[in-house]
Steps between C-alpha positions, in 0.01 A plus 500: 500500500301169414713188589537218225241239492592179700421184337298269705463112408194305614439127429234318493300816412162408416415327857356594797823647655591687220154661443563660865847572478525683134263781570691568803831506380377705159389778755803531697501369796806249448779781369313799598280789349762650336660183288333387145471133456509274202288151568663215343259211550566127489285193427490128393378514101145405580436794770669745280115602324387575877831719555407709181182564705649570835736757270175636338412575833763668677509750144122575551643610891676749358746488728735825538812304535439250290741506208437190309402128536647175339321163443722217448540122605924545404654531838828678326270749419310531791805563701666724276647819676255464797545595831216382693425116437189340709520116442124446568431259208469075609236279545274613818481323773168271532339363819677213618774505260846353646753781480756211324215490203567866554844507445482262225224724297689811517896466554535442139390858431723710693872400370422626159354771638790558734744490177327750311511778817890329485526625127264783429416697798620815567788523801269658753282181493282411759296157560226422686366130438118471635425148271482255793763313637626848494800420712616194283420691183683774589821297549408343154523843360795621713691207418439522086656876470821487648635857351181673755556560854348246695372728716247611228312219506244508807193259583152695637467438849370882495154267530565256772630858680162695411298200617658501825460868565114484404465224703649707859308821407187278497613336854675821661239747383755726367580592129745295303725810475582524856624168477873456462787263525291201380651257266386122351823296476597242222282358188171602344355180642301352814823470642594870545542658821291850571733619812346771752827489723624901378152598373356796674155632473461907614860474585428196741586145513277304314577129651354599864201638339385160366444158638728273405253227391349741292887548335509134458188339442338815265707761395831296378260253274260779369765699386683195372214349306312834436529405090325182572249645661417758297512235182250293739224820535581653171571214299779675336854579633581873648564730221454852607608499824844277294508807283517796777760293701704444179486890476531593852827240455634708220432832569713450837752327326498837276507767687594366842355460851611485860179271595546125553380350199523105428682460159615144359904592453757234345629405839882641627479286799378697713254314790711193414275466151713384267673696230272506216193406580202782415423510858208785632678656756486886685619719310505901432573684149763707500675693131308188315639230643257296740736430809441247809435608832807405672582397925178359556514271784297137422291295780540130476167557405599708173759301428310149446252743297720609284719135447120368382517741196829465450454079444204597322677721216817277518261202392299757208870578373603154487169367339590772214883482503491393149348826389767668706879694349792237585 
């Protein structure tokens, strides 16, 4: 018996992001072979001809599971009854832009938006905001729809986690699968903290295997400023490998997993982060409810890591705390 179609909201739908994300969503991989989805697809007024031609697109795909697709640049509409919501739309990120020119560009956008997922979506609701500051903008939204589990609302750290794991297989010689118990603490920023302390590669530690100048002085800043660097070669900001982490992020969230994966969570103060704050964290996926790995024991080390990101967000929601419920 066919399951009902699953309505699936996308912003910012005729960029980069988007272009990678739709046609794998339309084909399954975020709900699953067997689950119809309906594409409701969100712009600013002057992007909305390019949408029609993304839509004109994913119709000439043919997808199987594709049930229908709508263009709009009304958020009420573009959240109605969905169940899925990917937050990718904001101003990208340009080289040597200061992330509080960042903030400034894009927290506007993600209050209304939060409102209308408040209002119109349907009670299953999930969010995943990938518009950058994702953390900050994901409070934004958390904080404007007050009737939706805060726990709904997630930031995309899934990124920050897949750069980290690419970056071992390449130094360990071992694929990124065997690779386990890694996580990235804290904010989608240069601050964050990619921690090998639990990680394991082919069941063994990882932390012995590597030099710990290497940790330092190459891995932690490569993985950290990895969208930098790629807007530095490519001379645009990462978009497909964005897209597949955004999916990888949802599909878990979905369907589960027992793996590690990093996940931005409104804090519970757990790791002494304070309540609230959409802090990336450890975390499995258990009967659709991304939960923190709990009892980890924290080096001095980890600790001072971890406070860093902690200012760092504390300062983002405070430079937007007039956008913010209360």
């Amino acid at each position: 018996m066919a399951r009902a179609a699953k309505k699936i909201t996308v912003t910012g739908a005729a960029g980069n992001i988007a272009y990678s994300l739709l046609w794998r969503i339309a084909s399954g991989e975020v709900y699953g072979p067997d689950t119809p989805v309906i594409l409701n697809l969100l712009e600013i007024p002057q992007a909305l001809p390019a949408t029609e031609g993304v839509a004109m697109e994913l119709m000439d795909s043919a997808f199987l599971l594709l049930r229908g697709i709508e263009v709009t640049g009304d958020p009420a509409v573009a959240f109605d009854g969905t169940s899925a919501a990917f937050l990718v739309g904001a101003k990208p990120r340009t080289q040597g832009q200061e992330r509080g020119d960042l903030l400034a560009a894009n927290g506007k956008i993600f209050g209304p938006q939060g409102a209308a997922i408040n209002e119109h979506a349907a009670e299953d609701v999930r969010v995943v905001v990938v518009g950058n500051p994702a953390n900050t903008n994901a409070l934004i939204a958390q904080q404007a729809a007050p009737d939706v589990p805060a726990e709904r609302f997630t930031a995309l750290m899934r990124l920050d986690h897949n750069r980290a794991l690419a970056q071992l297989s390449r130094r360990l010689e071992v694929p990124s699968a065997e690779i386990e118990k890694m996580v990235v603490w804290g904010n989608h920023s240069a601050t964050q903290f990619p921690d090998l302390t639990y990680a394991t590669a082919v069941g063994q530690p990882v932390a012995p295997q590597v030099e710990r100048e290497w940790y330092l002085e190459e891995f932690t800043p490569r993985v950290a400023k990895r969208g930098a660097e790629i807007i530095e070669v490519r001379g645009k900001s990462s978009a497909a490998s964005a897209a597949s982490a955004a999916v990888d992020h949802m599909r878990d969230w979905i369907h589960g997993t027992e793996s590690w994966a990093t996940a931005a969570v409104v804090s519970d103060g757990s790791y002494d982060v304070p309540e609230g704050l959409v802090f990336g964290f450890p975390t499995v996926a258990r009967e659709g409810r991304w939960e923190i790995v709990e009892g980890l024991e924290l080096s001095d080390f980890q600790r001072e890591r971890i406070a860093a990101n902690v200012a760092e967000l504390q300062a983002e929601r405070e430079a937007v705390a007039h956008l913010l419920a209360g």
